[in-house]
N, C-alpha and C positions, 0 to 999 in steps of 0.2 A: 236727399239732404237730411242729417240728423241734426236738430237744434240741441244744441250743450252749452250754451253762453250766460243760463241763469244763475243765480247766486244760491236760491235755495234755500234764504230767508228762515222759511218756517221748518227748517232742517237742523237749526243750528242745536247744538255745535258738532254733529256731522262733519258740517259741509265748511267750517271751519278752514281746515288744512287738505280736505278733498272737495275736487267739483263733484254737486250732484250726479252725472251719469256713469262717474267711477264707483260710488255706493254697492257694494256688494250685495244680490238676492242669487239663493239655490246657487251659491260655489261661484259667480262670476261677477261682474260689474252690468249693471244695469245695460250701460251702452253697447254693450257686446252680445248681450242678445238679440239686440235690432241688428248688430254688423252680419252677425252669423243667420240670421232670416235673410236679411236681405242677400247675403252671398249663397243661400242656398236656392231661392229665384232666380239667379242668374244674372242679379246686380253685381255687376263690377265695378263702377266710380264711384265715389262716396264722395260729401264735400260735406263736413262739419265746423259749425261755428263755434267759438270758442271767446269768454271771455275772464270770466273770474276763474283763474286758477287753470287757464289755459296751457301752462308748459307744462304742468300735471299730466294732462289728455293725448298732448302729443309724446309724452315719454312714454306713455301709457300704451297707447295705441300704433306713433311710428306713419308707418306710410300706409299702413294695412296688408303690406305681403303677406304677413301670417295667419290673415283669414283670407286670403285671398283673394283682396277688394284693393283697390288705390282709393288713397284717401288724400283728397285738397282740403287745405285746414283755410277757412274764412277766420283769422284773425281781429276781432273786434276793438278790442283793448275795455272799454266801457261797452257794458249790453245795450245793444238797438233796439230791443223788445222781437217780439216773434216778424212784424211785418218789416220791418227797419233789418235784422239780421238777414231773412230772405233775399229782399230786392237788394243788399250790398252782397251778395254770394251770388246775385243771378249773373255774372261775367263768368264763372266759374263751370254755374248750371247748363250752359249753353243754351240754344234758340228754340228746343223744343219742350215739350211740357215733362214736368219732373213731378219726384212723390218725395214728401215729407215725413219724417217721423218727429214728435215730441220726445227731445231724451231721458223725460223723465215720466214716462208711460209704461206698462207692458200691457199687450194684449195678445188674443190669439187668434185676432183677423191676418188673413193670410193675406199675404205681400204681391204674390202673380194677382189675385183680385184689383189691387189699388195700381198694377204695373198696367192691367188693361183698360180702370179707368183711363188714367193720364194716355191712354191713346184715342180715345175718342174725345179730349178735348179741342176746343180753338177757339180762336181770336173773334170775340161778337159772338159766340154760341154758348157751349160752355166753359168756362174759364177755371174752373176748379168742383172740384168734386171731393166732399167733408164725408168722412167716415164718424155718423153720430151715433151714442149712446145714450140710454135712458137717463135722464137726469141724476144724480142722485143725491142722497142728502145731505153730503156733506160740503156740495159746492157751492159759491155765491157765485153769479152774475147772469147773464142772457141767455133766456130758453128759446130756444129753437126747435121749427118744427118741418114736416115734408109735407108738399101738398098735394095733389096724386100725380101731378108730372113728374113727381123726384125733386121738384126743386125746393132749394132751403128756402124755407119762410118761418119771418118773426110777425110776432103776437099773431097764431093763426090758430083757430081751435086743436084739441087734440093731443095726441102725445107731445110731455113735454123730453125735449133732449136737448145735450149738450155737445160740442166737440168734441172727440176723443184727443186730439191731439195726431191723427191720421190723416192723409187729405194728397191731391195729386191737383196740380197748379199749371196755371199755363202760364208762360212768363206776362203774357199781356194785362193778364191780373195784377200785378204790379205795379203798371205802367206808371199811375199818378204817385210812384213812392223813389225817393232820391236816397242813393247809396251814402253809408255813412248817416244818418238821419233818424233818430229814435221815433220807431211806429208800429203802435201795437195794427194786431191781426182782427179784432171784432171791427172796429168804424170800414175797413173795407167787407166784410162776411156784408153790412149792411147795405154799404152801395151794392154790391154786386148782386144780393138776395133783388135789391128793389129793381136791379137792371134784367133780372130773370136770370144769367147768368151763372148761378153756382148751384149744384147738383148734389146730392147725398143720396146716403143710403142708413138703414138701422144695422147696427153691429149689435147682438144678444149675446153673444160670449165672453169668456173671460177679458175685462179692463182693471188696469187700477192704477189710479194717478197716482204717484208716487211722492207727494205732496207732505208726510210729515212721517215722522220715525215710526208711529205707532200702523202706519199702511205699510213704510219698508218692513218693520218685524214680519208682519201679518202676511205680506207678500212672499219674504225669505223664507219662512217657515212653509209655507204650502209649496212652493219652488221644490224646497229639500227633502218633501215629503214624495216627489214628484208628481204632486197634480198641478193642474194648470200648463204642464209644458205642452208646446207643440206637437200636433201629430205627429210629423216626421222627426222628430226627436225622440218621441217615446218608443217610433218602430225600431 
């Protein structure tokens, strides 16, 4: 699942008359370089949410033939926040566990990695497994940390990190969230951190939220210059 239902606020006026993950970096739209990773993994289904400025996305993108993915468009009309979009898209996701992408991220954690997390999760063991990154200084809110079992823990000494916006789910992680229903994604990382439940790892390469114009420049410009792209891109 790619998330693209945000408004993109601190974009404006960008994201005005375009959704966020249409935003062009290095010659393409942000969201199409998550489509083209994932279809070079060997992802075929895609299932993206959509709200603000959603028939942009689908005229934009279509069913996915032409990168070679099918694509199920979750419909929102109003944004459900990151946890509320998920569990109304999980009919979509089907009964086994799935990987998420933020669409307004780039990194250059490789996709078969977070394809063979989501295979070692389940129901009462692990329920999700967060692909984190160093803090950095530009972000506010909850530092998170790993403690030597891998699993995510808050206020625990140590490196501090954040979400990347990466992560592979199992739908049972959802369980206490009802479709249609706005609910952010941190109040469950919490139950689920204190139930032992949710697993990470540290990602040291290339991230970068894509959070305000002066990160898209900074990101489009290194894009064009070709650094940052993926290996198999640059072979």
């Amino acid at each position: 699942m790619i998330l693209a239902a945000g408004r993109g606020e601190r974009m404006k006026p960008l994201t005005d008359h375009t959704p966020k993950p249409l935003l062009a970096v290095g010659g393409k739209p942000l969201i199409v370089w998550h489509i083209e990773a994932l279809a070079r993994a060997g992802v075929r289904e895609l299932v993206i949410n959509h709200a603000w400025l959603g028939d942009k996305l689908e005229a934009a993108l279509g069913d996915g033939g032409r990168f070679g993915v099918s694509i199920a468009w979750s419909r929102e009309g109003e944004a459900l926040e990151t946890a509320g979009g998920i569990a109304t898209a999980l009919p979509l996701l089907g009964d086994g566990p799935f990987i998420v992408l933020n669409g307004d991220v780039f990194a250059d954690y490789p996709v078969p990695a977070l394809l063979a997390a989501a295979q070692n999760l389940e129901r009462g063991h692990r329920e999700a497994h967060l692909v984190l990154v160093p803090y950095p200084q530009h972000k506010a809110g909850a530092h998170l940390g790993l403690d030597d079992q891998g699993l995510v823990r808050f206020g625990i000494e140590g490196e501090s990190l954040t979400y990347s916006g990466l992560g592979a789910y199992h739908p049972a992680f959802f369980a206490g969230c009802r479709a249609n229903e706005k609910r952010p994604l941190l109040p469950l990382f919490e139950t689920g951190a204190a139930r032992g439940v949710v697993g990470g790892e540290t990602h040291r390469g290339a991230w970068t939220d894509v959070g305000t114009p002066e990160r898209l420049a900074e990101l489009d410009a290194q894009l064009s210059q070709g650094k940052l792209l993926p290996s198999e891109v640059r072979a």
